[in-house]
C-alpha positions in Angstrom: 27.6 81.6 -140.8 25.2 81.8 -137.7 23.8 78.3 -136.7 21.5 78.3 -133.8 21.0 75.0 -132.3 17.4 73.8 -130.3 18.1 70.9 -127.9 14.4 68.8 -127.1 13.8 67.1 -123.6 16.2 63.8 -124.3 19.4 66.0 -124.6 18.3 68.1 -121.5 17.2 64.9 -119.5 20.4 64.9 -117.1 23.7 65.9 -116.9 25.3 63.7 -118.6 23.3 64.5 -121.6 23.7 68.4 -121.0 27.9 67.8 -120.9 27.2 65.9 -124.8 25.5 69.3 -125.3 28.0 71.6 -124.4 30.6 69.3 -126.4 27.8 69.7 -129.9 27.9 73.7 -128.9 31.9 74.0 -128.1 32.9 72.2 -131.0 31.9 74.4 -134.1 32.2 78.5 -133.6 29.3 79.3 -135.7 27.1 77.0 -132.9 25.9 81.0 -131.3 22.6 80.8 -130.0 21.3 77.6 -127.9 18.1 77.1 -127.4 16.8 74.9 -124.8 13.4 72.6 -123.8 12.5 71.4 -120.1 14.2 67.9 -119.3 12.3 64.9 -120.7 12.4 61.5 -119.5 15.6 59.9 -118.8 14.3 55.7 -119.1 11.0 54.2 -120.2 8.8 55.0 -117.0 10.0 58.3 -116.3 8.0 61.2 -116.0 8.7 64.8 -118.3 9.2 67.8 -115.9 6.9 69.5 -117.8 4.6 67.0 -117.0 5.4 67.3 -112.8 4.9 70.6 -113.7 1.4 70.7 -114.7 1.0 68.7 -111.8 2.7 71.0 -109.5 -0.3 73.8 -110.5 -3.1 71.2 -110.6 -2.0 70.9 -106.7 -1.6 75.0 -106.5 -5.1 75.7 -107.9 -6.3 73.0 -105.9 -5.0 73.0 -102.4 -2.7 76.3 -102.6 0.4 74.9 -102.1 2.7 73.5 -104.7 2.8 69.4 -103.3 5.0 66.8 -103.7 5.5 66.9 -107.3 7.7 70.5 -107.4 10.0 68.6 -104.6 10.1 65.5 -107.3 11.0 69.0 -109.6 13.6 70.4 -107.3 14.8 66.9 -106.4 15.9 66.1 -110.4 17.3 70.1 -110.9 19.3 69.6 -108.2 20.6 66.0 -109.2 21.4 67.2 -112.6 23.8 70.4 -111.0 25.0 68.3 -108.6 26.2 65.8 -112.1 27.8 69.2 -113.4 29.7 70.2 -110.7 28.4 73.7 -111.5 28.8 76.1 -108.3 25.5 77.7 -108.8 22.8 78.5 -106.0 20.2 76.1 -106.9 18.3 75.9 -104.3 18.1 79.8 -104.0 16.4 79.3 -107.6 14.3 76.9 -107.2 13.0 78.6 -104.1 12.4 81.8 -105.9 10.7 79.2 -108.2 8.3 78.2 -105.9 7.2 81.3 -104.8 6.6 82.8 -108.0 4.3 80.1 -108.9 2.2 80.0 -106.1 1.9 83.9 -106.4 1.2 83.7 -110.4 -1.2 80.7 -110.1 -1.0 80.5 -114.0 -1.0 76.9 -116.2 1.3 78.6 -118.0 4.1 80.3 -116.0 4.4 77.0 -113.8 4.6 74.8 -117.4 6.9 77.2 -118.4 9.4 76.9 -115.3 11.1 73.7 -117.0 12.6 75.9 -119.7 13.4 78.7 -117.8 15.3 76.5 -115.2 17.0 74.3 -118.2 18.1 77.3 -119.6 19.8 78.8 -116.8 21.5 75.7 -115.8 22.7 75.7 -119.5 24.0 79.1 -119.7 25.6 78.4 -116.4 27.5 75.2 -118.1 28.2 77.2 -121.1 29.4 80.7 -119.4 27.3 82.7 -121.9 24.5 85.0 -121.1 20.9 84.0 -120.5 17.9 85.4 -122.2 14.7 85.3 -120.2 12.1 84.5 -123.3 9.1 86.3 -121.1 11.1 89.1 -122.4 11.8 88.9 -126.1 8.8 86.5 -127.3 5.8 88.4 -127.7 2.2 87.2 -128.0 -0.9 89.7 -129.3 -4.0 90.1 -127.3 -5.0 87.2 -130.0 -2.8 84.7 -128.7 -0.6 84.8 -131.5 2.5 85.5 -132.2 3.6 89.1 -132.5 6.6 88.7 -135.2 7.8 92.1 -135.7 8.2 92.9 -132.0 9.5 89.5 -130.6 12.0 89.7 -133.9 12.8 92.7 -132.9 13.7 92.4 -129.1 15.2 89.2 -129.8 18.2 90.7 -132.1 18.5 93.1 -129.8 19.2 91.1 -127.3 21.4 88.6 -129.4 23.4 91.7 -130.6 27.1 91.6 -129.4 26.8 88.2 -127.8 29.5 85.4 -129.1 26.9 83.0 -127.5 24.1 82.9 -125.6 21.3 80.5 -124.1 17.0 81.0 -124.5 14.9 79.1 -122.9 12.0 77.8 -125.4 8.4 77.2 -125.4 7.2 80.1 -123.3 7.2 84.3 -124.2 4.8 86.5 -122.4 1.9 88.7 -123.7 1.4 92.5 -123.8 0.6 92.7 -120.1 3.8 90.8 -119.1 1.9 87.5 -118.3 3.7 84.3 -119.0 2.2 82.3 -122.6 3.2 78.8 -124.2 3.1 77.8 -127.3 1.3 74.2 -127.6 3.5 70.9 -126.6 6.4 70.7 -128.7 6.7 74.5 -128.9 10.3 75.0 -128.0 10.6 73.9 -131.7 9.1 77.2 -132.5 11.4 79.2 -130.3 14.4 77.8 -131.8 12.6 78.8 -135.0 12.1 81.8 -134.0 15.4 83.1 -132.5 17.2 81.6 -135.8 14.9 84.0 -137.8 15.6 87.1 -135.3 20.2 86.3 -135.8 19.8 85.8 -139.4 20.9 82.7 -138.9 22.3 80.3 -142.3 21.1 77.1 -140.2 18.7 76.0 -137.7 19.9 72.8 -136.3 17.3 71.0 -134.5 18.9 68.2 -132.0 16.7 65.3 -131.1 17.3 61.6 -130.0 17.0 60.4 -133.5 19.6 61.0 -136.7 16.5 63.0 -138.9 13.3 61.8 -140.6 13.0 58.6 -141.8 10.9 57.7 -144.6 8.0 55.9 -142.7 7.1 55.2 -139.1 9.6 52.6 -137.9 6.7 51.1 -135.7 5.3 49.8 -138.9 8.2 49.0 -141.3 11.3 47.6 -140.0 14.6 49.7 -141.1 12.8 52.7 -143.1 15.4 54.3 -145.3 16.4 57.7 -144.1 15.5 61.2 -145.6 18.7 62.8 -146.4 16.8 66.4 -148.1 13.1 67.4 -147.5 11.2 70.3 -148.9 9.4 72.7 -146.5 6.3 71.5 -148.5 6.8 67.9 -147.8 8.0 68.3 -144.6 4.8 70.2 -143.6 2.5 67.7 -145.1 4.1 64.4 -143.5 4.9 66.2 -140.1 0.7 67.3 -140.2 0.4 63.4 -141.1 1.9 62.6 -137.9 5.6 62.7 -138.9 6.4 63.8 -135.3 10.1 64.4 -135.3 9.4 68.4 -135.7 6.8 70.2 -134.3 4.1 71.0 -137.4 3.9 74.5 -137.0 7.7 75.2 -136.4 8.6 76.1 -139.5 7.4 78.8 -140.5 9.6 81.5 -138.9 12.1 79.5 -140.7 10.7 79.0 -144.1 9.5 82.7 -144.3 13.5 84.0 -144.4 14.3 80.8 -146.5 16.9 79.4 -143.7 17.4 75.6 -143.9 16.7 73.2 -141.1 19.0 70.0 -140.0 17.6 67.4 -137.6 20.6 65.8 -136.3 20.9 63.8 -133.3 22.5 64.5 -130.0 23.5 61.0 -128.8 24.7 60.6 -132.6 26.5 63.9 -133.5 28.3 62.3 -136.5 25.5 61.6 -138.2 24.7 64.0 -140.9 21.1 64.0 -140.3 18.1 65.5 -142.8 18.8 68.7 -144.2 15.3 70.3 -144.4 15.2 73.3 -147.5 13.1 75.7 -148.9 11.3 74.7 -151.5 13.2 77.1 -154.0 16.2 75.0 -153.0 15.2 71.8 -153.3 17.1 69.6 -155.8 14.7 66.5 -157.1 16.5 63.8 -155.5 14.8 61.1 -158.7 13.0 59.6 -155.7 9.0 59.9 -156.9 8.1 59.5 -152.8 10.1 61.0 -150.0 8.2 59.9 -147.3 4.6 58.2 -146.0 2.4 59.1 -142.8 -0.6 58.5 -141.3 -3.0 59.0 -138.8 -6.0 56.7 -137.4 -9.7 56.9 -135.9 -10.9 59.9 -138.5 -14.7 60.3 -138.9 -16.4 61.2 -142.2 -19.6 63.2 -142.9 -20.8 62.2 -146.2 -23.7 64.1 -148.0 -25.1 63.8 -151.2 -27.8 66.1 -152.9 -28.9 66.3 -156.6 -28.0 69.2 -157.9 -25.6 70.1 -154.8 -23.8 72.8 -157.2 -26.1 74.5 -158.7 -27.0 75.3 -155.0 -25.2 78.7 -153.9 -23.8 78.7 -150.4 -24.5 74.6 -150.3 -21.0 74.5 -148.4 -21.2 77.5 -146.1 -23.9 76.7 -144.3 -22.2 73.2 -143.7 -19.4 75.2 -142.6 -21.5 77.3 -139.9 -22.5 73.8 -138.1 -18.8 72.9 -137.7 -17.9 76.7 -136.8 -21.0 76.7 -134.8 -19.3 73.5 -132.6 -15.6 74.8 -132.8 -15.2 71.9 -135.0 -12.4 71.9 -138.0 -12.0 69.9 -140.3 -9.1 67.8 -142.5 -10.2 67.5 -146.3 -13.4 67.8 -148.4 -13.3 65.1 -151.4 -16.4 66.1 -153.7 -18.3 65.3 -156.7 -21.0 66.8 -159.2 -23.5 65.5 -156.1 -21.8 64.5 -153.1 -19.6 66.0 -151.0 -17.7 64.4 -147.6 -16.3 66.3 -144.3 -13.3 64.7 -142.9 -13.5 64.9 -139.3 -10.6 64.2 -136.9 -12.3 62.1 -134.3 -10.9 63.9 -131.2 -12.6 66.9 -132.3 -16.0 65.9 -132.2 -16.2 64.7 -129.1 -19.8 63.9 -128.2 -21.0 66.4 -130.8 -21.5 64.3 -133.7 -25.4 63.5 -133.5 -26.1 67.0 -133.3 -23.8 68.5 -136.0 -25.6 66.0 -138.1 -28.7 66.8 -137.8 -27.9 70.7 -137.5 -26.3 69.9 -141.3 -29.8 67.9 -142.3 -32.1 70.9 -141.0 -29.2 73.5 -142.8 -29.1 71.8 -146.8 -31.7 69.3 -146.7 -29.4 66.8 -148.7 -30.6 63.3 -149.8 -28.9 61.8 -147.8 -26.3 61.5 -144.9 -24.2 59.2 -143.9 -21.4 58.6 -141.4 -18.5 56.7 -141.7 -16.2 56.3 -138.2 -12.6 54.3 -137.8 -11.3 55.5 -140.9 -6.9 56.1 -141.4 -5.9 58.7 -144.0 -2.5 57.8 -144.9 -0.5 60.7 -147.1 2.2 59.6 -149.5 4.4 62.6 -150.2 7.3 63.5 -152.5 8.4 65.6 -155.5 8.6 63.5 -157.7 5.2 62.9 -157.8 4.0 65.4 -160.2 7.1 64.7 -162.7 6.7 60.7 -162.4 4.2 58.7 -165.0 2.0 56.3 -163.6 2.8 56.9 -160.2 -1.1 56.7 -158.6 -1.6 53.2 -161.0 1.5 52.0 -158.8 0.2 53.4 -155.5 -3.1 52.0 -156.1 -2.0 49.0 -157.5 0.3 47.9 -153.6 -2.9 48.8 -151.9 -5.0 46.4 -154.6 -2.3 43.8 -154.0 -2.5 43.7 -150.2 -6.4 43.1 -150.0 -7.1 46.8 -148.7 -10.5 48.7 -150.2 -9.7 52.5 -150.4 -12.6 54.3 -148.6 -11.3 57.9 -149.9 -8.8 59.3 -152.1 -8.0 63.1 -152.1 -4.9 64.7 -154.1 -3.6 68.3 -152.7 -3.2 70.7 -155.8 0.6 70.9 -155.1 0.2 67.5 -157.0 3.0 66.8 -154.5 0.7 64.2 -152.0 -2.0 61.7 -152.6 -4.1 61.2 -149.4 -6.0 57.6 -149.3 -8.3 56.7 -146.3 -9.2 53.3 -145.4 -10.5 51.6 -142.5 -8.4 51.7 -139.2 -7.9 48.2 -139.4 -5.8 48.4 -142.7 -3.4 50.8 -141.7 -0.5 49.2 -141.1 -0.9 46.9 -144.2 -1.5 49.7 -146.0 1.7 51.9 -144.8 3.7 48.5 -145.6 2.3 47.8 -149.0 2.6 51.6 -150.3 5.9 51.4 -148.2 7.4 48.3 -150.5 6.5 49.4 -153.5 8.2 53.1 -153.3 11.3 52.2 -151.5 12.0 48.2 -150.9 
């Protein structure tokens, strides 16, 4: 079996961490294809590279040089070869670096340098080949993704190699010009490249032992997950489950190849094993896990007659397309219908996409509704378990908390409540107490 292993910022923070790496990769065979992030932050006050990075072009766009943070760059990529003892011209590199950057004056090629420089450093440790993702990732004129041709370079260049290293996060579109995916995205590269070998495992290696059943800023000791579902795993990582990056599972979950978070500082820990749906085995847990998210805004219309109205919703839908708006759930009724908004995305647009709606359907009336949490409770077991909202519904009752929305996906698989931002954390506890104390 093919396993290809993504290691995030933490295990790529020094040398010392990129020496427990090269023990993970070293110590199982079918470890092939590493794929690395840019170095994250060592201690509490540290800064991410990527972070200097976006600096470092601020400074180039700016003042046409690349300032003080690229030598705070070259300062920790030197430290961490010097910790290897590796014989490698780094200063040559990051020279070349330098100049490439001022001479692409891009966001994204100088973001992208963290990668590219972790993963030559890696390959370097490892003494495996390097593959340059600005050739084998492949983005459309779109922006997206281009799937059959990055698969297809990718295997290409994996073919023949015992091992190799790819740097994550960045590809390069059809002009050769260097394109990231969102923060997080080297999640989606390892995705990716683990799709492209065929792998039989994508291990994901993090600073924590896998996903743990609620935020452990809220409840103290959540239980683990041991198995998730790609289903539930997508609705608590959109949640704000943040141990895997939302979107990087689909290259995975397409070919049906499982994921395992497991933990770099803690490599005997077994970790969560993440399936595809058609391999999940009902644990006889009814919930597998709980998220949330705070400051949502809600729309709320209500017009008699509202359905008998044809196109009643799509000319909503123009006023948030209209304002690049999107949003997170519509709850109806017979009459009344409410737009979940994530506050972020309004910014100061809110006053005028409501009266754009008023002047579009003429409803009865309108009504806003600000500092609302939508908190998701998701699992399985849901569906195949009586009584399960009454108990839900029932912790909240218990804890004092009045449920502003309630909204049920058709998967029958998650029950989404929203209440007011100051509730949230009673709320996660409550629901978390009576599902898993």
């Amino acid at each position: 079996m093919i396993k290809v292993c993504k290691f995030g910022g933490t295990s790529m923070a020094d040398g010392i961490t990129m020496l427990r790496v090269r023990k993970i990769v070293e110590s199982d065979a079918s470890r092939r294809y590493v794929v690395v992030s840019a170095p994250g932050k060592r201690f509490s006050g540290d800064v991410k590279v990527t972070d200097l990075l976006y600096e470092t072009y601020d400074n180039i766009a700016r003042r046409g040089e690349t300032g003080a943070s690229f030598e705070k760059i070259c300062e920790r990529f030197r430290g961490i070869v010097s910790e290897l003892g590796l014989p490698m011209d780094i200063d040559g590199l990051l020279e070349e670096t330098g100049k490439e950057m001022l001479a692409e004056r891009s966001a994204a090629f100088c973001a992208s340098r963290g990668e590219y420089l972790s993963g030559r450093i890696m390959a370097e440790l490892l003494s495996v080949p390097f593959i340059d993702a600005r050739d084998v990732v492949k983005f459309g004129a779109d922006g997206r993704l281009n799937g059959p041709k990055t698969y297809s370079l990718l295997a290409a260049a994996l073919k023949g190699k015992r091992r190799a290293v790819v740097a994550g996060f960045y590809g390069s579109d059809e002009a050769g010009k260097v394109v990231t995916f969102s923060r997080g995205g080297s999640d989606i590269s390892g995705a990716i490249v683990a799709r492209a070998a065929g792998a039989g495992l994508y291990e994901n290696w993090t600073d924590v032992s896998g996903f743990l059943a609620c935020d452990p800023r809220i409840v103290d000791d959540p239980v683990q997950i041991n198995t998730i579902s790609y289903k539930e795993l997508r609705e608590l990582s959109y949640m704000g489950a943040n141990v895997l990056h939302s979107e990087s599972i689909f290259p995975v979950r397409e070919a049906d190849i499982p994921i395992r978070i497991r933990n770099t500082f803690r490599p005997e820990d077994e970790g969560t094993e993440i399936v595809p749906t058609s391999r999940y085995t009902y644990s006889g847990k009814r919930v597998t896990g709980i998220a949330g998210k705070k400051d949502f805004t809600v729309i709320f219309l209500e017009k008699s007659l509202m359905n008998a109205e044809i196109g009643f919703t799509y000319k909503v839908l123009e006023v948030f397309l209209k304002h690049n708006v999107s949003f997170e759930h519509i709850p109806t009724g017979i009459d009344t219908m409410s737009f979940v908004i994530d506050g972020s995305e309004l910014g100061g647009a809110l006053d005028d996409i409501c009266e754009e709606i008023r002047e579009a359907v003429h409803p009865d009336s309108l009504r806003v509704i600000r500092e609302i949490a939508l908190i998701a409770v998701v699992g399985h077991g849901m569906a195949r378990s009586v009584g399960t909202s009454a108990r839900l519904f029932e912790a909240i009752a218990r804890a004092g908390v009045n449920v502003r929305m309630i909204d049920q996906g058709s998967s029958e698989i998650n029950i989404i409540v929203g209440v007011d931002n100051d509730c949230y954390e009673r709320t996660i506890k409550a629901v978390y107490e009576e599902f898993f104390a």
